[in-house]
C-alpha positions as CSV (number, residue, x, y, z in Angstrom):
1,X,-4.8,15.1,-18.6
2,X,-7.1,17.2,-16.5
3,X,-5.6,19.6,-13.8
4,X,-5.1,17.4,-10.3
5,X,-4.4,18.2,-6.6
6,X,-0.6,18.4,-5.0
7,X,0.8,20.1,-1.7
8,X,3.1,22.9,-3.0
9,X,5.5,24.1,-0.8
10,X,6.4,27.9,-1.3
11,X,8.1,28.9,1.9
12,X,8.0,28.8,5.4
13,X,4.5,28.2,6.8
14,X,3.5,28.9,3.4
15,X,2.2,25.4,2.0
16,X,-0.4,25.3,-0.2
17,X,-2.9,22.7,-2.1
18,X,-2.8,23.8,-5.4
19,X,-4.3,22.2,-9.0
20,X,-1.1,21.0,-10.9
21,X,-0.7,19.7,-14.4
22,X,0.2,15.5,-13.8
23,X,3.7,15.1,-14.8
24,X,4.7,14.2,-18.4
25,X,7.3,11.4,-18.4
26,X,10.2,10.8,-21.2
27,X,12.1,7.4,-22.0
28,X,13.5,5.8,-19.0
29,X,11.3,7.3,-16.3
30,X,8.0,6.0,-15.4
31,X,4.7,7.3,-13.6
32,X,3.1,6.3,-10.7
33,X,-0.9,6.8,-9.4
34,X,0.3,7.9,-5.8
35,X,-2.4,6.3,-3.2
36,X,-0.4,7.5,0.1
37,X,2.1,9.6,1.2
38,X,2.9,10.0,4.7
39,X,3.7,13.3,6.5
40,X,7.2,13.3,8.0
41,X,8.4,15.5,10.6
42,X,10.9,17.0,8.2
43,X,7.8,18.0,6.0
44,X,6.5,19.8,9.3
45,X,10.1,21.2,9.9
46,X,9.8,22.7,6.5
47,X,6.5,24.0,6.9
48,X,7.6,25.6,10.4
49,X,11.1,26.9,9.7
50,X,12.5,26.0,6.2
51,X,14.6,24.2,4.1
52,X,17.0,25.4,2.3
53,X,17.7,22.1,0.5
54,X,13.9,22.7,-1.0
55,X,13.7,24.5,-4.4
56,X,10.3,26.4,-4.7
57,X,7.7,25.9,-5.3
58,X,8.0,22.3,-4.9
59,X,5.7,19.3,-4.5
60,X,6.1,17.8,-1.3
61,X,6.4,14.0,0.2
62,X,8.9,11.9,0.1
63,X,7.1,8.7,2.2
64,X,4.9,8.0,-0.3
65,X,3.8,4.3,-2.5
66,X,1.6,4.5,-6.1
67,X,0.9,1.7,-8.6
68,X,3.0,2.2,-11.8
69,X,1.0,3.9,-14.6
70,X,3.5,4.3,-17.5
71,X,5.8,2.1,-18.0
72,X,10.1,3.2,-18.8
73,X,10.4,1.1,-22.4
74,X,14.2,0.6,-20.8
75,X,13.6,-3.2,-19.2
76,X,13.6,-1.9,-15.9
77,X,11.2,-4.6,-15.0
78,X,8.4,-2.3,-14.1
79,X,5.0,-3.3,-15.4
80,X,1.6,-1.2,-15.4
81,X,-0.2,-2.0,-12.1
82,X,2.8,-3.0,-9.9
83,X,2.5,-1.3,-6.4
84,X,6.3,0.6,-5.6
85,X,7.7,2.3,-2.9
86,X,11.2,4.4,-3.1
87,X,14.7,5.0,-1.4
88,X,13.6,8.6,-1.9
89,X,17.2,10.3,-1.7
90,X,17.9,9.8,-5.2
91,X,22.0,9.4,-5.8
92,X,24.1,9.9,-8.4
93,X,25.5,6.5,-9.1
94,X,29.2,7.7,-9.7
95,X,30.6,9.5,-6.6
96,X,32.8,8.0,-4.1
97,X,29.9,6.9,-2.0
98,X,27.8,5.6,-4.3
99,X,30.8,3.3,-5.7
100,X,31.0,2.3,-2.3
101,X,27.3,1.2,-1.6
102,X,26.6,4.3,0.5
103,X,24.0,6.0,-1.7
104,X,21.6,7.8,1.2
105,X,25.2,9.7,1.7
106,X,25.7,10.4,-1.9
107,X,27.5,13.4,-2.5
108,X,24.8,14.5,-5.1
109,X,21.8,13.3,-3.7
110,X,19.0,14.7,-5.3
111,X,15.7,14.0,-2.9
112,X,11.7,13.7,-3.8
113,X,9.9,16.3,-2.5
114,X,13.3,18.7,-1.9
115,X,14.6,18.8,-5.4
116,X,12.2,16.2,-7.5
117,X,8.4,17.2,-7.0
118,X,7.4,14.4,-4.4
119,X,4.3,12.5,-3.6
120,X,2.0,14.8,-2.3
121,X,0.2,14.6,-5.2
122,X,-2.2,12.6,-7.4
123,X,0.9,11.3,-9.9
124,X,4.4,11.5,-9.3
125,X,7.2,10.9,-12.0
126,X,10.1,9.0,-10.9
127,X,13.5,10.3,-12.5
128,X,15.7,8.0,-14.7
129,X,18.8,8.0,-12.2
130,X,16.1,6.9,-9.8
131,X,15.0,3.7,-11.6
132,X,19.0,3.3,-12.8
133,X,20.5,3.4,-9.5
134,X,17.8,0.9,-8.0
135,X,15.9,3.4,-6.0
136,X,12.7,1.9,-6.3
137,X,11.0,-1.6,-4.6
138,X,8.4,-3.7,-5.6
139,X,5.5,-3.8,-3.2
140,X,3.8,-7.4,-2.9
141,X,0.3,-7.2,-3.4
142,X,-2.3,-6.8,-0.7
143,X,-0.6,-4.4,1.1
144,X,-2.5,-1.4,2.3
145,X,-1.7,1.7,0.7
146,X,-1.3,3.4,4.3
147,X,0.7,1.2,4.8
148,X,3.2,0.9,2.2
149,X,3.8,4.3,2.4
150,X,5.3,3.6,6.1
151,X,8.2,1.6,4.2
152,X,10.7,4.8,3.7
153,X,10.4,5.9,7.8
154,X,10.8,2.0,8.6
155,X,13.8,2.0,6.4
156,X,15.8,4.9,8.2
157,X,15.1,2.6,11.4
158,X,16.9,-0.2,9.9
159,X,19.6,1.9,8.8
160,X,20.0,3.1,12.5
161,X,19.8,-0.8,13.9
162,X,22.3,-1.5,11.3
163,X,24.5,1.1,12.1
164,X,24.6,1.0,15.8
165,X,25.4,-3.4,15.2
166,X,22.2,-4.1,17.2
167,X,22.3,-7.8,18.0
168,X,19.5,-10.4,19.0
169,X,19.7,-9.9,22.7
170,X,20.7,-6.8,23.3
171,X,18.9,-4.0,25.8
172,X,18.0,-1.2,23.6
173,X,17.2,2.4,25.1
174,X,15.1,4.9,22.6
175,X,15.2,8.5,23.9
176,X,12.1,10.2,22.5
177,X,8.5,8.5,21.7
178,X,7.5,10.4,19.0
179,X,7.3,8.3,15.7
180,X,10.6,7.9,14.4
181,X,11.7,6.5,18.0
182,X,8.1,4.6,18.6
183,X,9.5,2.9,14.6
184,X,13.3,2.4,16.5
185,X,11.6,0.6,18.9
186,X,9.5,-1.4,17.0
187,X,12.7,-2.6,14.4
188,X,15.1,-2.8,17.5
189,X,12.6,-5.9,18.0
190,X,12.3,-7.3,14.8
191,X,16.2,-7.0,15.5
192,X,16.0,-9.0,18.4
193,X,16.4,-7.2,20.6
194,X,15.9,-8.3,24.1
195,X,14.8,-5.6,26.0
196,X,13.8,-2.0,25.0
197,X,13.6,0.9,27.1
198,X,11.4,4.0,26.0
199,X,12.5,7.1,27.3
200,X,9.5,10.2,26.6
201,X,9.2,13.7,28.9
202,X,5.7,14.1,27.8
203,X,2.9,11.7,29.2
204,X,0.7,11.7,26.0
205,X,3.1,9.9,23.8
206,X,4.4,7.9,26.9
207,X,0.9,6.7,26.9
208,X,0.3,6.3,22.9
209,X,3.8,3.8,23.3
210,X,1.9,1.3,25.3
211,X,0.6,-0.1,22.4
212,X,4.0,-0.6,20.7
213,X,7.1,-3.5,21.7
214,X,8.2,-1.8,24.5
215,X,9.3,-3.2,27.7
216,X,9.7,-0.2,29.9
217,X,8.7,3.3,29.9
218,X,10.3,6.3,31.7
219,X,9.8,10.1,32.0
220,X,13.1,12.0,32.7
221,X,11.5,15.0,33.5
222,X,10.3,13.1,36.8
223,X,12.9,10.3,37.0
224,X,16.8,9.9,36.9
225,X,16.7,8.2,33.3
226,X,20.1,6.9,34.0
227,X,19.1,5.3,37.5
228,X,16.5,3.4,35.5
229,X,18.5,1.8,32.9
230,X,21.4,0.5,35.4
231,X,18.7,-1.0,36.9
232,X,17.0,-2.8,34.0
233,X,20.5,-3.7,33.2
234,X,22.1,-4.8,36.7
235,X,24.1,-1.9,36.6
236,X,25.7,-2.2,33.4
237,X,24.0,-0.4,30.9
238,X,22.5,0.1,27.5
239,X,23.8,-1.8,24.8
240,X,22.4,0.5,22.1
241,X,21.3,3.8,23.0
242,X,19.1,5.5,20.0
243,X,18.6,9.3,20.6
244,X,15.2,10.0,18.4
245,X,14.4,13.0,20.4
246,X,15.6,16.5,18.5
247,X,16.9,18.2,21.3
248,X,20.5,18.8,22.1
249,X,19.9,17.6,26.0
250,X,18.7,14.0,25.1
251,X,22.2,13.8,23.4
252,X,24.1,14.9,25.6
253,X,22.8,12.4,28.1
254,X,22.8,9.5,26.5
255,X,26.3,8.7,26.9
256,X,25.3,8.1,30.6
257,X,22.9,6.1,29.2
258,X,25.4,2.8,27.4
259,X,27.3,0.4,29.1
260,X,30.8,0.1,28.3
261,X,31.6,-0.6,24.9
262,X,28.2,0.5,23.9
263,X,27.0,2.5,20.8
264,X,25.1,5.7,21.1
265,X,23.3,6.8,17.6
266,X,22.5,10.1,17.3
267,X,19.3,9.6,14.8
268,X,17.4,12.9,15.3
269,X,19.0,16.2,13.5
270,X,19.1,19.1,15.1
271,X,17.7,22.3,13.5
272,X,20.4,24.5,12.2
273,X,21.7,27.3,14.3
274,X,21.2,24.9,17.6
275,X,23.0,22.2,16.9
276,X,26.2,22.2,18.5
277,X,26.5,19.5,21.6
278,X,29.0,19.2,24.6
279,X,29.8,15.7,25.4
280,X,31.9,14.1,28.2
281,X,35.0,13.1,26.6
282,X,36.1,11.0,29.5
283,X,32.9,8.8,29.2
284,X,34.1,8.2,25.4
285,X,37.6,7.6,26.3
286,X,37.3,5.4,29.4
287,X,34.3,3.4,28.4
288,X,35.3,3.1,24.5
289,X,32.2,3.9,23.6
290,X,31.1,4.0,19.5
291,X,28.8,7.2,18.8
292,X,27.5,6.8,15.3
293,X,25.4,9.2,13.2
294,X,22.1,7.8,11.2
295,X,20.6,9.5,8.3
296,X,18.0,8.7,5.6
297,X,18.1,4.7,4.1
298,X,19.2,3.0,0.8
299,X,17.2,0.7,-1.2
300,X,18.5,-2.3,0.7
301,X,17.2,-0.8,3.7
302,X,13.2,-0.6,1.6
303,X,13.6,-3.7,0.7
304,X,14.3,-4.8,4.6
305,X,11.5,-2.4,5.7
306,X,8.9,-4.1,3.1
307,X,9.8,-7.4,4.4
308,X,9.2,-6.3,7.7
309,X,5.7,-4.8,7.1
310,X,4.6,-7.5,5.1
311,X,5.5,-10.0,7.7
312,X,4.2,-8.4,10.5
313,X,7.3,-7.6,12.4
314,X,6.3,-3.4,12.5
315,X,2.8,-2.8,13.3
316,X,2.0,-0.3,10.7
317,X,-1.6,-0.5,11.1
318,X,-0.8,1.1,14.7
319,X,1.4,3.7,13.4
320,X,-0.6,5.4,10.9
321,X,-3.1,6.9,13.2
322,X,-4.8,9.3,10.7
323,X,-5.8,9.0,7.1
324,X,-7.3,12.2,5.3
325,X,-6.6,13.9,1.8
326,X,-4.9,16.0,0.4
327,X,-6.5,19.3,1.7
328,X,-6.1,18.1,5.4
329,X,-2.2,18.8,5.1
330,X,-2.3,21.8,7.5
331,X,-4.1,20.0,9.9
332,X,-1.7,17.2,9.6
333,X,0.4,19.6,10.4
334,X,-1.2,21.0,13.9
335,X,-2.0,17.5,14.7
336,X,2.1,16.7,14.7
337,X,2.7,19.8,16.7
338,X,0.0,18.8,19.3
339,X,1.7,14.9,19.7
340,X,-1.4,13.7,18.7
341,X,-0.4,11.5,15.7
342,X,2.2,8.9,14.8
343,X,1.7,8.7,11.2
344,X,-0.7,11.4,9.2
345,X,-1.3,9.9,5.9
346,X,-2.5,11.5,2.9
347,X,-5.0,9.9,0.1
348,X,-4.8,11.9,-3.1
């Protein structure tokens, strides 16, 4: 097979697109004919700062959807021409966690893109221990490429909604209005929830989340964010807080943020080096309040997120704001930085 394009990562703001031999696959894995793959902002953190989880050089993208070209010969139930997405965190199938059901916390997680060349790339091959553990979902057809590939961020929502126990009803605050919280937001709702509160200090994304499920949107760098919520709440408080935003103030706060008894998720990582947090203990204590962590998405989750972009409940077609190939990756990149896209998604 000819050479074909793929985003290599080598280190720190040095990614390139580079010509790559199309992966060879042995019994029990398959290959897919990658059509999209998003550009998460852990790909940008990567590009910006590092990862030391990354072994280069390394193809990149893990939110990506192809149409299977070479079938496993194991009766995986796989056929040539089937459109799949992935739980991209690939697990071990045998820890404690995994026996448990928790494989996006699998003690030898082994991610596309960080240490399985990923989808930035004309083909990718998906391992054996992928396809045995039930990492990869079955993508009705007539689903947009583009969109497809929005099924792995969508799943790491549901994970959080799961997590923080979000019940039909409930008022939901996301802190930060970049795309991961615009995506809380939007599953929140297909949740059920009853109100959502959008919390964003710059105006740009404020103003991009108009178009999204949102019932109120406030600035705290020019209002008292805690003000607002007792007052869409009658004084109460959020029932689910979501903290989207990667800064350590936004955590901090949020505990201000939930009524008594309420959860506070703490999605967004902090880079390493800053991410040590002071929080009230006496808020904790006196309102019993649950603070729950959210990372990454099992297959369950893929299959939830499918549903939900199938049916309508997240509007994907709103989220991926830009389309371009593979050679637009560093402009992708400045595009991110600049808060003027949701989405960048790349066509091989």
């Amino acid at each position: 097979m000819a050479l074909t394009k793929a985003v290599v990562y080598h280190a720190p703001r040095d990614v390139r697109v580079e010509h790559i031999e199309a992966p060879a696959c042995q019994r029990g894995e398959i290959r897919l004919k990658v059509d999209a793959c998003a550009v998460c902002g852990s790909d940008l953190k990567a590009y910006l700062a590092g990862n030391p989880r990354i072994k280069p050089p390394m193809v990149m993208g893990h939110e990506f959807t192809g149409v299977v070209e070479t079938e496993s010969g194991n009766g995986d139930g796989f056929r040539k021409g089937d459109r799949v997405v992935m739980a991209t965190s690939v697990s071990c199938g045998e820890c404690v966690y995994c026996r448990r059901g928790w494989r996006n916390l699998c003690a030898n997680v082994a991610p596309m893109g960080f240490s399985h060349p990923g989808g930035m790339a004309a083909y990718v091959r998906i391992p054996q221990r992928a396809l045995q553990n039930g990492h990869v979902v079955r993508v009705p057809k007539g689903v947009k490429p583009e969109h497809a590939a929005l099924a792995e961020p969508v799943s790491c929502a549901v994970n959080a909604c799961e997590n923080c126990g979000l019940k039909a009803g409930d008022t939901v605050v996301v802190v930060g209005a970049g795309p991961m919280g615009i995506l809380n937001a939007c599953v929140a709702r297909a949740f059920g929830a009853q109100k959502i509160i959008l919390a964003e200090v710059n105006d740009a994304r404020l103003k991009q989340a108009m178009d999204f499920p949102v019932d109120v949107l406030a600035n705290p760098a020019e209002q008292d964010l805690a003000q607002v919520v007792r007052e869409q709440t009658g004084g109460l408080g959020a029932d689910v807080v979501i903290v989207a935003a990667p800064a350590a103030q936004p955590q901090e706060a949020a505990l201000e943020l939930a009524r008594k008894r309420g959860t506070v998720c703490l999605f967004a990582s902090l880079p390493e080096g800053k991410h040590l947090i002071q929080l009230d203990s006496r808020l904790i204590h006196y309102r019993e309040l649950r603070i729950v962590g959210s990372s990454d998405s099992t297959a369950t989750h893929v299959r939830t997120a499918v549903e939900m972009i199938c049916s309508g409940a997240v509007p994907v077609e709103r989220l991926a704001t830009h389309v371009m190939g593979l050679d637009g990756i560093l402009k992708a990149f400045e595009l991110m930085q600049r808060g003027e896209a949701l989405r960048v998604v790349l066509k091989p």
